[in-house]
C-alpha positions as a Markdown table, in Angstrom:
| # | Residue | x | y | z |
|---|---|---|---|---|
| 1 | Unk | 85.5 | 77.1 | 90.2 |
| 2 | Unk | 85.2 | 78.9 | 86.9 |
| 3 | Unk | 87.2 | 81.7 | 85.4 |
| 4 | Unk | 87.2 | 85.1 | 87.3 |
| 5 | Unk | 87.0 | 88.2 | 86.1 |
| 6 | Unk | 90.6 | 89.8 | 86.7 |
| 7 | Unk | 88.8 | 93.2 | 87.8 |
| 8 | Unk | 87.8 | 91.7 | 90.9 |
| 9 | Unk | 91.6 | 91.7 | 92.4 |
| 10 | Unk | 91.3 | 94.7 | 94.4 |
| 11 | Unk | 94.2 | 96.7 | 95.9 |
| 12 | Unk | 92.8 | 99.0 | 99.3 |
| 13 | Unk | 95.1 | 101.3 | 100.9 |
| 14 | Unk | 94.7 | 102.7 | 104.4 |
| 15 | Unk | 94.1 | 106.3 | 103.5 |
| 16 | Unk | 94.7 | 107.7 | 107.0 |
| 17 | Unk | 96.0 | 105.1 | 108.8 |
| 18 | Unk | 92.9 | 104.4 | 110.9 |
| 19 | Unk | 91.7 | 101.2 | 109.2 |
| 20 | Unk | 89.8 | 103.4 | 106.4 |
| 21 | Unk | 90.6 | 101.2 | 102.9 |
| 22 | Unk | 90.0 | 102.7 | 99.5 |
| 23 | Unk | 90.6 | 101.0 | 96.5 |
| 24 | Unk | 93.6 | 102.3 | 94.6 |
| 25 | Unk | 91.9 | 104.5 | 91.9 |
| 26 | Unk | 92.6 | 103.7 | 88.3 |
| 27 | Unk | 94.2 | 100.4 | 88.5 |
| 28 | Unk | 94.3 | 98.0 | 85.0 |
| 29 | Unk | 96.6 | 95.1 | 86.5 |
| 30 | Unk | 97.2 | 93.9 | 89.8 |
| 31 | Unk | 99.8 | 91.0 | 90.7 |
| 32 | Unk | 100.1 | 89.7 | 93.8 |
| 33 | Unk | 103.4 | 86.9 | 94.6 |
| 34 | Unk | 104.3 | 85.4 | 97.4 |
| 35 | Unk | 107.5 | 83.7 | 98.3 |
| 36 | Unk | 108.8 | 81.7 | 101.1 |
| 37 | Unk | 112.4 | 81.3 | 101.1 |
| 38 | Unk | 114.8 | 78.4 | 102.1 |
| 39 | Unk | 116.9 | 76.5 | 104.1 |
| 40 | Unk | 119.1 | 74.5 | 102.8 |
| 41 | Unk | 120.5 | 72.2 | 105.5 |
| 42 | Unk | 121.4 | 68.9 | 103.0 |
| 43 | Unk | 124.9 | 66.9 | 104.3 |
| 44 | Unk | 126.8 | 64.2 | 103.1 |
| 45 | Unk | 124.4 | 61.4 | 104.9 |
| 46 | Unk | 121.4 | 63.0 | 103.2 |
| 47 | Unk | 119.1 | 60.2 | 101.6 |
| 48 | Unk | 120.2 | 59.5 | 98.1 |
| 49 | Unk | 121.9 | 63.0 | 97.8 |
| 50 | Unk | 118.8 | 64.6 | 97.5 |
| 51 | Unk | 117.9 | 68.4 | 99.0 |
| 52 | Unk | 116.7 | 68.9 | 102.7 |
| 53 | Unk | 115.2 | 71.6 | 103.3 |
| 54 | Unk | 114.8 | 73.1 | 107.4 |
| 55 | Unk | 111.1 | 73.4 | 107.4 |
| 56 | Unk | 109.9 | 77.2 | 108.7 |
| 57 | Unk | 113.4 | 78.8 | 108.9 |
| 58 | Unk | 113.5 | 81.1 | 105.8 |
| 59 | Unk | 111.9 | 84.4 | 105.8 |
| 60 | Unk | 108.4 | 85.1 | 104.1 |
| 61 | Unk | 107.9 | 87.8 | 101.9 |
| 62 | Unk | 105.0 | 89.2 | 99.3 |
| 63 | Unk | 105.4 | 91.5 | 96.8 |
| 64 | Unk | 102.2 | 93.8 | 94.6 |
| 65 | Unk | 103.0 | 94.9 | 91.6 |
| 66 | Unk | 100.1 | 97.1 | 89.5 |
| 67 | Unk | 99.8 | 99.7 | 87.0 |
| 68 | Unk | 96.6 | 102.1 | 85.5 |
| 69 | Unk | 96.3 | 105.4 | 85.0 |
| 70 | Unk | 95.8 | 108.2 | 87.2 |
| 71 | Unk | 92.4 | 109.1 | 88.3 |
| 72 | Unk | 93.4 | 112.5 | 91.1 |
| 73 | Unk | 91.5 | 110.6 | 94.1 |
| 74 | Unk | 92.5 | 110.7 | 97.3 |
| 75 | Unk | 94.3 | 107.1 | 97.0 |
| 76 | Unk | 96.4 | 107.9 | 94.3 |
| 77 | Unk | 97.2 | 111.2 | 96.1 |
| 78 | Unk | 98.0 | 108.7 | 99.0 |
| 79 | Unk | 99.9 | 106.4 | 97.2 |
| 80 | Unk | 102.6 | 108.9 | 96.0 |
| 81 | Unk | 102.6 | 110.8 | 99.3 |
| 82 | Unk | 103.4 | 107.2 | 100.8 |
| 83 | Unk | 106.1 | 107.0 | 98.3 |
| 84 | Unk | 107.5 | 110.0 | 99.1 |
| 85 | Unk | 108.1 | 109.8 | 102.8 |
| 86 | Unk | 109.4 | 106.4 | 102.6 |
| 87 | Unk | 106.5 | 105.2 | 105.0 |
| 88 | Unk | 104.7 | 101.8 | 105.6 |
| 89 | Unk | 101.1 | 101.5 | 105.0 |
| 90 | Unk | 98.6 | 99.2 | 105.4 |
| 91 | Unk | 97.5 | 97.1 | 102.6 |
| 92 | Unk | 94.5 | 94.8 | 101.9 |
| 93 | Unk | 94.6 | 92.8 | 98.5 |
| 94 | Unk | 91.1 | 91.4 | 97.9 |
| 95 | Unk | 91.5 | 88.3 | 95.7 |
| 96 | Unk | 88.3 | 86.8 | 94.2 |
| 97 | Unk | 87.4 | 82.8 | 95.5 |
| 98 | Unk | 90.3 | 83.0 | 97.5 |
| 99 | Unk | 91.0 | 85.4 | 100.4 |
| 100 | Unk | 92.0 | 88.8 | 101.6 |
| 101 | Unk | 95.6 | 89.8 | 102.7 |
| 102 | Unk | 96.2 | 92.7 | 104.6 |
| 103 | Unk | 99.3 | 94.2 | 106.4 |
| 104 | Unk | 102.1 | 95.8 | 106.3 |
| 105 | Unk | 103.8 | 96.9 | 102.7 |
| 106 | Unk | 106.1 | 99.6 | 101.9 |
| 107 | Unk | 105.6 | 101.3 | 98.1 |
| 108 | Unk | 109.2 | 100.6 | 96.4 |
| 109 | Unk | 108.6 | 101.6 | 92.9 |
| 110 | Unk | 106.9 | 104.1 | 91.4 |
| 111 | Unk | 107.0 | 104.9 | 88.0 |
| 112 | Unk | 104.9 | 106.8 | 85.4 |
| 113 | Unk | 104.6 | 107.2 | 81.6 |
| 114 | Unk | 102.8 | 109.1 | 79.0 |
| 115 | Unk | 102.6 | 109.6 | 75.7 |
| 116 | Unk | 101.3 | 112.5 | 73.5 |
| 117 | Unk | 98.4 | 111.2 | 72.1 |
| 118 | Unk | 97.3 | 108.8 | 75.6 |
| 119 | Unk | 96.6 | 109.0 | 79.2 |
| 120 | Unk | 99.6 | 109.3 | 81.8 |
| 121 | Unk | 99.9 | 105.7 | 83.4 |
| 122 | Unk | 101.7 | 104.7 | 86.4 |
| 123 | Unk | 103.5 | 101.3 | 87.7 |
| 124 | Unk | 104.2 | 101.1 | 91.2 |
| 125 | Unk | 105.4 | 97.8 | 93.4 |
| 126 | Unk | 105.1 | 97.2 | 97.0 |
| 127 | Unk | 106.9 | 95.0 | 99.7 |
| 128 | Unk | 105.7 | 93.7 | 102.3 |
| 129 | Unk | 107.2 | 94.7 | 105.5 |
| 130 | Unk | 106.0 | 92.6 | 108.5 |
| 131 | Unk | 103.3 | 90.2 | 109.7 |
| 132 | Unk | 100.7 | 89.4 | 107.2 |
| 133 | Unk | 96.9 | 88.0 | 107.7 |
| 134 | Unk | 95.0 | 86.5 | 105.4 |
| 135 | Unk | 91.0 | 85.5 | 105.8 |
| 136 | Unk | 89.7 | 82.7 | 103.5 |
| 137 | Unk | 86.8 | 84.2 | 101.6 |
């Protein structure tokens, strides 16, 4: 597989919560991380001293992290509403050669910047916060 272009990592909200994804307007950077915690379950007759781990037993989390400047479409209007209200949405995270992930997230962060001579910007991170699916592209 050869390079990709980093444009194609696509963040889609649920605009109304009826299965209805945008993308979110205005993004630069997109980060997607997932992280699957541990177990640690090692005793004193474990083989050589070395780490065992209980296999399936630690949650599973993602976290989105992004950032671009605001564009007044209905996502971005969305996005900070969602913020707001403390609500979960649905999420889909296209990522090129890879897959799509789609569930659950709640927005944790927002924050926004501008200077006098620039655009306003915005940061914003998500959590997931349940089940997620993922379809191999």
């Amino acid at each position: 597989m050869g390079a990709q272009r980093g444009r194609d990592l696509l963040l889609k909200i649920d605009l109304d919560g009826d299965g209805t994804f945008e993308t979110l307007g205005g993004l630069r950077a997109t980060r997607i991380a997932f992280d699957a915690g541990t177990v640690d379950v090692t005793h004193m007759d474990s083989a050589g001293g070395w780490r065992e781990l209980m296999p399936n037993a630690a949650p599973k989390s993602a976290a989105i992290r992004g950032s671009g400047i605001f564009r007044d479409e209905a996502s971005d209007a969305r996005a900070r509403q969602l913020f707001w209200d403390g609500r979960v949405a649905t999420i889909r995270v296209v990522i090129p050669h890879f897959g799509i992930v789609s569930g659950p997230f709640q927005i944790t962060s927002l924050e926004l910047s501008g200077n006098h001579d620039g655009e306003a910007t915005y940061e914003l991170a998500l959590a997931s916060a349940g089940a997620l699916d993922f379809a191999a592209l």
